[in-house]
N, C-alpha and C positions, 0 to 999 in steps of 0.2 A: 317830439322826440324826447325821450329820457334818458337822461345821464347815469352813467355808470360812475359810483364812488371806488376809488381806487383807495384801498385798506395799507397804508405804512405803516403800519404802528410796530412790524418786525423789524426794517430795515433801522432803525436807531439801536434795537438791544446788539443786531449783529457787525454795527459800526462800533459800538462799546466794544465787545467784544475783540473784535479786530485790532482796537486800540491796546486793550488788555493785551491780548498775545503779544503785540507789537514791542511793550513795556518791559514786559514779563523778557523776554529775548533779549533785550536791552541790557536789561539787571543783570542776567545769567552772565553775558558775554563781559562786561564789569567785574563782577565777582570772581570770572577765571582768570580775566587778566591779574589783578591786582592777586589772589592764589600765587600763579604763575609769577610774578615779581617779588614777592616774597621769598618764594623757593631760589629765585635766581641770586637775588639777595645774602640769604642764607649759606648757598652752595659757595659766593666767593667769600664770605666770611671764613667757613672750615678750611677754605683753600687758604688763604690767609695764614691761617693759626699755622697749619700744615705746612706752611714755608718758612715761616719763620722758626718751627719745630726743626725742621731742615737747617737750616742755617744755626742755629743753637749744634746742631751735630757738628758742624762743620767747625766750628769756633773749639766747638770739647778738642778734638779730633787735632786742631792745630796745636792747642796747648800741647796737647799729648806727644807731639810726633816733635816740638819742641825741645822736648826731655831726652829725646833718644840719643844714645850714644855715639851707633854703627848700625852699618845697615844689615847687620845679621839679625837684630832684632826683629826686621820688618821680615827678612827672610826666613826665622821662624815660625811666622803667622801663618804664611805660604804652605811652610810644612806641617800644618795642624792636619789632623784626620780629617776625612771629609768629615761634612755635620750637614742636617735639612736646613743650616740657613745657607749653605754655600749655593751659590746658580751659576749659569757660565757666562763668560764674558767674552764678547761675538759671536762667532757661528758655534753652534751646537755641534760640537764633536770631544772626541776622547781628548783628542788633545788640547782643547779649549781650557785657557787658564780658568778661574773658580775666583770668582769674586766670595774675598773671608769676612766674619768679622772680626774689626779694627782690635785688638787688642794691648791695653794699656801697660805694658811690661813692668813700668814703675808700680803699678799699684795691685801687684801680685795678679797679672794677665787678666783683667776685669773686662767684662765687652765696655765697648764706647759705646755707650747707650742711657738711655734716661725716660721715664715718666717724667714731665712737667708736671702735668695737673690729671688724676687722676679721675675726675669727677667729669673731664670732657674728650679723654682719650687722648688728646695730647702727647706725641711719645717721639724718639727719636731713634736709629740707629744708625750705626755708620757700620761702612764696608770697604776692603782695600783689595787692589787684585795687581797682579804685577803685568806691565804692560806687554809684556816678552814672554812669554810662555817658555819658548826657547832658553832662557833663560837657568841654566840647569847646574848643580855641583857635580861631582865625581861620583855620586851613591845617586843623583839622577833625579835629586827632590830639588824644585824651582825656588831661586834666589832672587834676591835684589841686587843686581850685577850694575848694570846702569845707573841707578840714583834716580831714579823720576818715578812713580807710579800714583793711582787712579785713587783718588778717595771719593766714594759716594756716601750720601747722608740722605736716610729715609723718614725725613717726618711724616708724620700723621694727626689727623685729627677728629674729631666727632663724625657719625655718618659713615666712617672709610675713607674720607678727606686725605690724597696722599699726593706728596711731592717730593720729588727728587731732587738733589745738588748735587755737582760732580765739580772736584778739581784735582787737576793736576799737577802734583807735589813733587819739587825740587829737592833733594835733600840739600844740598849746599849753594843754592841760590833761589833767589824768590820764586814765590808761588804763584800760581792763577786763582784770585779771588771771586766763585761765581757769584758771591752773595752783592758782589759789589759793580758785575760788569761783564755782561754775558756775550762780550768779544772777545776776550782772550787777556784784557788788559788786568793788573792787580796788583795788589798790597801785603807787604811782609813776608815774613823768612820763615821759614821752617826751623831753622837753625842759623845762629849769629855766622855771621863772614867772619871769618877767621884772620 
């Protein structure tokens, strides 16, 4: 009886092979991870800048509201024409007060706002809105009646990198400081205790 020789000599190149693809999938799935971390990396970086751009608002924004006199100053801001930076603040209706921007009376009505670094977008602005819509004079344009209202700070950074800061400003007693404590707790005055 004679033997039949059985021919392997394919099954080694297509175990290479297998090998290969198997490596090759390997590498890929490597390569997007560490991509993929990178990017991740990256994104809280700009978020970073971006809050701390915020908080630089917010610091402008305290000095400034420092300086004030009366609170007709603030309630002049209120009565500025509308502009495409105003938006509404809560529900979207007519009556919805209009988050403004902040503007610095002392330094002939300048927005609170700033470029940090122009080379990475870096920017800030601030906005004020009165918490009381309600809030109205005799000719029916909204005031600062209360003494408390809303300061948000818009930084920004490389990418679209955006963050918000919101506090809520006492005129004649302390503040809520977000930069420092995002329960409600904070540090400093708006203006000296008298």
């Amino acid at each position: 009886m004679k033997r039949q020789r059985v021919n392997n000599r394919g099954v080694a190149m297509i175990i290479a092979l297998l090998i290969v693809m198997a490596l090759a999938m390997l590498a890929s799935g490597v390569i997007l991870i560490t991509t993929s971390e990178v990017y991740v990396t990256r994104n809280q970086a700009y978020g970073k800048e971006a809050f701390y751009a915020a908080e630089a608002g917010l610091m402008h924004a305290r000095r400034m509201l420092r300086n004030l006199t009366n609170r007709e100053q603030i309630s002049a801001m209120y009565q500025i024409n509308p502009s495409v930076n105003d938006y509404d603040y809560g529900p979207t209706s007519t009556t919805a007060a209009k988050w403004k921007r902040l503007l610095d009376p002392n330094n002939g009505n300048v927005h609170v706002a700033a470029i940090i670094d122009s080379g990475t977008d870096r920017r800030y602005a601030v906005y004020v809105v009165n918490t009381d819509p309600t809030e109205k004079d005799t000719n029916n344009l909204p005031i600062e009646a209360d003494g408390y209202f809303y300061v948000r700070s818009v930084g920004e950074s490389w990418m679209g990198s955006r963050k918000i800061l919101e506090e809520m400003i006492f005129l004649d007693t302390p503040m809520v400081d977000a930069s420092k404590d995002s329960f409600g707790g904070g540090e400093g005055n708006v203006n000296p205790q008298k």
